[in-house]
C-alpha positions in Angstrom: 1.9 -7.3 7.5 -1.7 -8.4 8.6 -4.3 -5.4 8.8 -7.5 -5.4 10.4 -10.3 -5.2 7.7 -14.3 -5.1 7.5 -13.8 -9.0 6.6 -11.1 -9.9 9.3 -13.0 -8.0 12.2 -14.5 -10.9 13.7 -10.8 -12.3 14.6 -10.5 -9.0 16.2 -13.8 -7.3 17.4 -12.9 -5.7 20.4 -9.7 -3.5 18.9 -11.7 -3.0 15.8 -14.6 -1.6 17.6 -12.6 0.9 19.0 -10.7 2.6 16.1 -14.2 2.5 14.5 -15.2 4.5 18.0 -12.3 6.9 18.0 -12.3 7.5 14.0 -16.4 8.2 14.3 -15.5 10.8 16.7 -13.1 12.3 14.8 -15.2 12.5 11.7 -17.8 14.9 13.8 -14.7 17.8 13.7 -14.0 17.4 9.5 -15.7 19.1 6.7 -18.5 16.8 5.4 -17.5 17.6 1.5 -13.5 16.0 2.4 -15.5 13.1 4.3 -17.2 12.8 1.0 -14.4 13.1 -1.1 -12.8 10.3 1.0 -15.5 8.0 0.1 -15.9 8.2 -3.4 -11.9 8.1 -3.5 -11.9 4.6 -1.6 -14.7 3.6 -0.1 -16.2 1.8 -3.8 -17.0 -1.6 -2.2 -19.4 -2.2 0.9 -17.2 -4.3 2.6 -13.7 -3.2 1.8 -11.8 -0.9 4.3 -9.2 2.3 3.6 -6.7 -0.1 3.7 -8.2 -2.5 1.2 -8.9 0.0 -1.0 -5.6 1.5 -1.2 -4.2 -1.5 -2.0 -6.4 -2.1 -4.8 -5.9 1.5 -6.0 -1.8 0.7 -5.9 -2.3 -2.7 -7.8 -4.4 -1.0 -10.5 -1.8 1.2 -10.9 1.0 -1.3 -11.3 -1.4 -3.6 -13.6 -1.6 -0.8 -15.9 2.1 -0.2 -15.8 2.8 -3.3 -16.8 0.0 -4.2 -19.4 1.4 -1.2 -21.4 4.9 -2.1 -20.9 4.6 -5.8 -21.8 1.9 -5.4 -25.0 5.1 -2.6 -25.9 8.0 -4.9 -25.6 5.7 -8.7 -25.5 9.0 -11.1 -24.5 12.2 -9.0 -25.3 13.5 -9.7 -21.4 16.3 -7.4 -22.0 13.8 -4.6 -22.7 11.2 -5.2 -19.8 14.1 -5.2 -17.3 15.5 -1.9 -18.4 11.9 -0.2 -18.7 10.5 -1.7 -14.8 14.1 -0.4 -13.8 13.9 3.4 -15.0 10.3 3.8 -13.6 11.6 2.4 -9.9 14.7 5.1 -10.4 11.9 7.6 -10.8 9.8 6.7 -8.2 12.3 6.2 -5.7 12.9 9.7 -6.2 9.2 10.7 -6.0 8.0 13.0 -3.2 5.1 15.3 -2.5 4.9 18.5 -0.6 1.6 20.2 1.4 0.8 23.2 0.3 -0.1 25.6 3.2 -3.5 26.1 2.3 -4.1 22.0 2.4 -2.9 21.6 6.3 -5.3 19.0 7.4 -6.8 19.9 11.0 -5.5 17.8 13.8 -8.7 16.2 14.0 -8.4 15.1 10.4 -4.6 14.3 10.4 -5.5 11.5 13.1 -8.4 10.2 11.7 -6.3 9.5 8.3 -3.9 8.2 10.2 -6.0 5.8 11.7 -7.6 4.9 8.6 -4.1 4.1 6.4 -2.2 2.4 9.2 -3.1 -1.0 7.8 -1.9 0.0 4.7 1.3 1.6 6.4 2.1 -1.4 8.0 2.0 -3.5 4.7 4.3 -0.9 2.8 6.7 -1.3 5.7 6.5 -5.5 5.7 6.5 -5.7 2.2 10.1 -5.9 1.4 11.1 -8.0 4.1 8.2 -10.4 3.9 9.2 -10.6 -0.1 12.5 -11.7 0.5 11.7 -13.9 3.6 9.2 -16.0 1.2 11.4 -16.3 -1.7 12.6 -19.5 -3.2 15.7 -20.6 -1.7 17.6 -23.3 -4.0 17.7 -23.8 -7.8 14.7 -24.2 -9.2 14.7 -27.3 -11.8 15.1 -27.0 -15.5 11.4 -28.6 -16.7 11.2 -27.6 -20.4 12.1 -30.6 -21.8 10.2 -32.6 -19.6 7.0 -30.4 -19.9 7.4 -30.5 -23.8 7.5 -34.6 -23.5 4.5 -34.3 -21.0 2.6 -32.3 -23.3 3.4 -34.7 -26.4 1.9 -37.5 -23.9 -1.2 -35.8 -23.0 -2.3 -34.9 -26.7 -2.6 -38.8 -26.8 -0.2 -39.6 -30.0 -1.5 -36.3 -32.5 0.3 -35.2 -34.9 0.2 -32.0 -34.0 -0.1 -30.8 -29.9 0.0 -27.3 -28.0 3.6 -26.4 -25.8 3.6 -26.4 -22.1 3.4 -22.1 -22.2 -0.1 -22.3 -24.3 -3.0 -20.8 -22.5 -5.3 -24.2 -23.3 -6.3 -25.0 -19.9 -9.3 -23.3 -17.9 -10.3 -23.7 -14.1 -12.6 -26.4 -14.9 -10.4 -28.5 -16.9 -6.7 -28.0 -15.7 -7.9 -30.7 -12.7 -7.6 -32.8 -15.5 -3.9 -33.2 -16.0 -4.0 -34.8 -12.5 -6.6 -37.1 -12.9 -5.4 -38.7 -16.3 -1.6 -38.0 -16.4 -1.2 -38.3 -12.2 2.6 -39.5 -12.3 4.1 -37.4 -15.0 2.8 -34.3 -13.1 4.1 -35.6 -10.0 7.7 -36.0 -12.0 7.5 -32.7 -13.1 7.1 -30.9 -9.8 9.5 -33.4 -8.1 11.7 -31.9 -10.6 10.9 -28.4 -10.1 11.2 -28.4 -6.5 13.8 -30.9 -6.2 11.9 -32.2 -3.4 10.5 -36.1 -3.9 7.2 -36.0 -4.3 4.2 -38.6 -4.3 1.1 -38.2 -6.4 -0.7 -38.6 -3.2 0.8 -35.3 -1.0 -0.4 -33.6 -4.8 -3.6 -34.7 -4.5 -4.0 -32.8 -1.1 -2.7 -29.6 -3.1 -6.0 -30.0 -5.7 -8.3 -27.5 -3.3 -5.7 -25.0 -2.5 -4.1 -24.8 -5.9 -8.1 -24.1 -7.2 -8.7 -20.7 -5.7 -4.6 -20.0 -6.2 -5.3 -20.1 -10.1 -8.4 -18.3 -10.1 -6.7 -15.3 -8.3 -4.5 -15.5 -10.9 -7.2 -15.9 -13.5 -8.8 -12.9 -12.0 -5.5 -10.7 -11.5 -3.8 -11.4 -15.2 -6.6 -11.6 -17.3 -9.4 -10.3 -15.4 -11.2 -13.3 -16.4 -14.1 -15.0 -13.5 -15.1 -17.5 -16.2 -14.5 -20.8 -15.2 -14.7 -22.1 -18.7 -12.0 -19.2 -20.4 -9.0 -20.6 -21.1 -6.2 -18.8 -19.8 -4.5 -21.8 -17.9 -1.2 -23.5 -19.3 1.1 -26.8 -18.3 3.6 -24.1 -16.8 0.6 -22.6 -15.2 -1.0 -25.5 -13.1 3.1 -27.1 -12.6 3.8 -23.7 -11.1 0.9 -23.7 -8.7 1.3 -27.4 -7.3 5.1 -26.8 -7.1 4.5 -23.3 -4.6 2.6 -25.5 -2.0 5.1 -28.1 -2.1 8.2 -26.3 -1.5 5.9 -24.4 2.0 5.2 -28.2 2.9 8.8 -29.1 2.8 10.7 -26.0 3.2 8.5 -22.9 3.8 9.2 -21.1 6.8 6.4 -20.5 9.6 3.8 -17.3 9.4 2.6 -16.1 12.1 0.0 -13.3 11.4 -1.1 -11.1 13.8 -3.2 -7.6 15.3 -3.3 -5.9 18.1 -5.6 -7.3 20.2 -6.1 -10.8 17.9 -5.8 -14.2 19.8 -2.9 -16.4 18.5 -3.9 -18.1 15.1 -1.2 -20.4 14.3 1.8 -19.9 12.7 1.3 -22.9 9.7 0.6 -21.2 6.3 -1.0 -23.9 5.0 -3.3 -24.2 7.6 -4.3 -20.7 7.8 -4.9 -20.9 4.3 -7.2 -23.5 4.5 -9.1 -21.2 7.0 -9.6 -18.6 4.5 -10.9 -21.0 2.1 -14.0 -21.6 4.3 -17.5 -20.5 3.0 -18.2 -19.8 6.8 -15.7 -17.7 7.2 -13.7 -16.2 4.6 -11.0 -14.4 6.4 -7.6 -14.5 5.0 -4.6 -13.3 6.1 -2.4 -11.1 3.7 1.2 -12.2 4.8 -0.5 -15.7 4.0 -2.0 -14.5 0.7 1.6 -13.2 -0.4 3.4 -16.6 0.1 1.6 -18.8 -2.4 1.0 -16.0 -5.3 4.3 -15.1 -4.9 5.8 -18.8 -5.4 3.8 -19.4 -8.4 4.9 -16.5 -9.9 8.5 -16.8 -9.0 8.4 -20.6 -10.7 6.4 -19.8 -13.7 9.0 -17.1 -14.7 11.6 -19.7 -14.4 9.5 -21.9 -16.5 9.1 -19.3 -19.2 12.6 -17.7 -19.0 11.0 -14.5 -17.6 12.8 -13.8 -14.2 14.9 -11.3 -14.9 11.6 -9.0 -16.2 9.4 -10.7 -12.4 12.6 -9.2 -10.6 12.8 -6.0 -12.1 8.8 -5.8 -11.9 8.7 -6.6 -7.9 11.2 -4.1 -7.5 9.4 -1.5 -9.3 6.1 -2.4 -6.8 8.3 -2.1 -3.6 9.3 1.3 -5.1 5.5 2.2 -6.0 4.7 1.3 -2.2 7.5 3.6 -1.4 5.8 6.6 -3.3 2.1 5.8 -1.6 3.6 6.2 1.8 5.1 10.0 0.3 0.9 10.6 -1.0 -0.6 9.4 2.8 2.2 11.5 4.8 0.3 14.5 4.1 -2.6 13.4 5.8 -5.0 15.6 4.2 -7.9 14.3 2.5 -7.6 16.7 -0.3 -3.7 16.2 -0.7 -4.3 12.7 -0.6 -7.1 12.5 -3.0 -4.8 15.0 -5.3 -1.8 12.9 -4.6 -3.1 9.7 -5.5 -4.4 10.6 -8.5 -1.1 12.3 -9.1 1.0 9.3 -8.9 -1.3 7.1 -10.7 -0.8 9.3 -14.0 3.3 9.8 -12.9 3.7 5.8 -13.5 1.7 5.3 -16.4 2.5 8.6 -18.0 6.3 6.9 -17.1 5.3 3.7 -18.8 4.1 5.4 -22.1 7.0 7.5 -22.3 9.3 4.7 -22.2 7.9 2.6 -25.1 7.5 5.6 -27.4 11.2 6.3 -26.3 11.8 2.8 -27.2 10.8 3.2 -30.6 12.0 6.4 -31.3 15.4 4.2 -30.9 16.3 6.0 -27.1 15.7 3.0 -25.1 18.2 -0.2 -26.2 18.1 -3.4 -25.3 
């Protein structure tokens, strides 16, 4: 599900030099006002690509979607699930049609295909890749053991917060290694049911950093190192998703057109992408770790049923973005998009005003 981007060019100069080439050329043939239109529809960041930019159009989308179906319905699981459910149903069913007076030249149809291939590629992975990184085996029963932990680490108060309380941030969670090493090793040994030594943890601490931050960034929309949005569940969820790749992941192998072979270890690629020198991560890779953490923090919290129903509402969502870019007219597309966006969370808003008009039952 890789895609050549502005930030992954340098693995792959040579092909990207030459869509650039052949989509310059096409852009000489297309009205100048849909080139603009194009821009100020995607291209919002210097250094993001079409691809890039869809994505992050989509994920907006679906952040919204949920935000207003979770503050609606907070932790009534019954609820969530039905809600995600009825918006996939829709959107499986959602469709666009060209009008006659849109039809995109020839010269414009290619160039838009050229420029959402990436993105094609990665609504046509998704599912597969999903299901291929998924947690195979029962995921341990910590809730007990995290409550104990937490009574621990609050050093004999009377009074102490859970293992689901957001009173960690980036900057301190390192801490519940450093002073309470073993009991976090116990609880992801547990977790994972893989044996587990404070030492291979240890290795985790620089990769489980920027995982959390993502996740800072992406839940919260919060880049301040000192907020506290981090709990027990959190940090246990995060060191327990690179332990199960080191023991039992399967091997990634991204790739382009045109790219030189770059490993197939996850782990290893992921370290690449950490670098300061170069930054350039892959997006199957991206998908494995997120994906784990958020697969054992809903089993932490007793929220997988609602993460199940929610990934199946995005791999329908994907579904409807590939309906918006088979038109392949900037204006369609522009119209389309836009469209869509107001279809889910209009869908979203319907439901919880449904809900308490007594419609929708748990």
């Amino acid at each position: 599900m890789e895609f050549s981007t502005v930030t992954t060019a340098p693995r792959d100069t040579d092909a990207y030099k030459l869509i650039q080439t052949l989509c310059d050329s096409l852009a000489v043939e297309i009205d100048p006002s849909n080139l603009s239109a194009l821009k100020q529809m995607v291209f919002r960041k210097q250094k993001h690509s079409v691809a890039e930019e869809l994505l992050l159009h989509s994920e907006r989308t679906n952040d919204e979607v949920s935000q207003i179906l979770h503050e609606a319905f907070d932790m009534k699981e019954e609820i969530l699930v039905s809600a995600f459910d009825s918006i996939t149903e829709h959107l499986e069913q959602f469709r666009v049609q060209l009008i006659e007076e849109m039809s995109p030249s020839a010269g414009e149809a290619m160039y838009i295909y050229l420029q959402t291939l990436p993105f094609r590629h990665i609504i046509q992975h998704y599912p597969r890749h999903l299901e291929a990184i998924r947690i195979h085996g029962e995921i341990g029963n910590i809730e007990e053991d995290a409550e104990r932990f937490c009574q621990v680490a609050a050093h004999g108060a009377r009074y102490h917060h859970g293992p689901a309380d957001r009173v960690f941030s980036l900057s301190t969670f390192q801490h519940l290694m450093l002073e309470h090493s073993e009991a976090m090793c116990e609880l992801v040994q547990k977790a994972t049911g893989i044996p587990t030594t404070v030492r291979q943890l240890q290795a985790y601490r620089d990769r489980v950093r920027p995982l959390l931050t993502s996740y800072a960034y992406r839940s919260f929309d919060c880049k301040d190192p000192e907020a506290t949005v981090l709990s027990v569940y959190d940090v246990v969820a995060a060191f327990c998703s690179f332990r199960y790749q080191q023991e039992r992941g399967q091997d990634y192998k991204p790739y382009w057109h045109g790219q030189t072979d770059q490993g197939k270890n996850p782990q290893r690629l992921f370290d690449k992408g950490l670098s300061d020198d170069q930054p350039y991560q892959h997006q199957g890779v991206m998908q494995i770790y997120p994906n784990r953490f958020y697969e054992y923090q809903a089993i932490f919290t007793g929220t997988i049923n609602s993460y199940q129903a929610w990934m199946r509402y995005q791999i329908a969502a994907l579904g409807a973005y590939l309906s918006v870019l088979d038109l392949k007219s900037i204006a369609a597309i522009a119209t389309g998009l836009n469209t869509l966006n107001v279809y889910c969370v209009t869908l979203a808003k319907d439901l919880v005003i449904d809900h308490y008009r007594g419609d929708l039952h748990a």
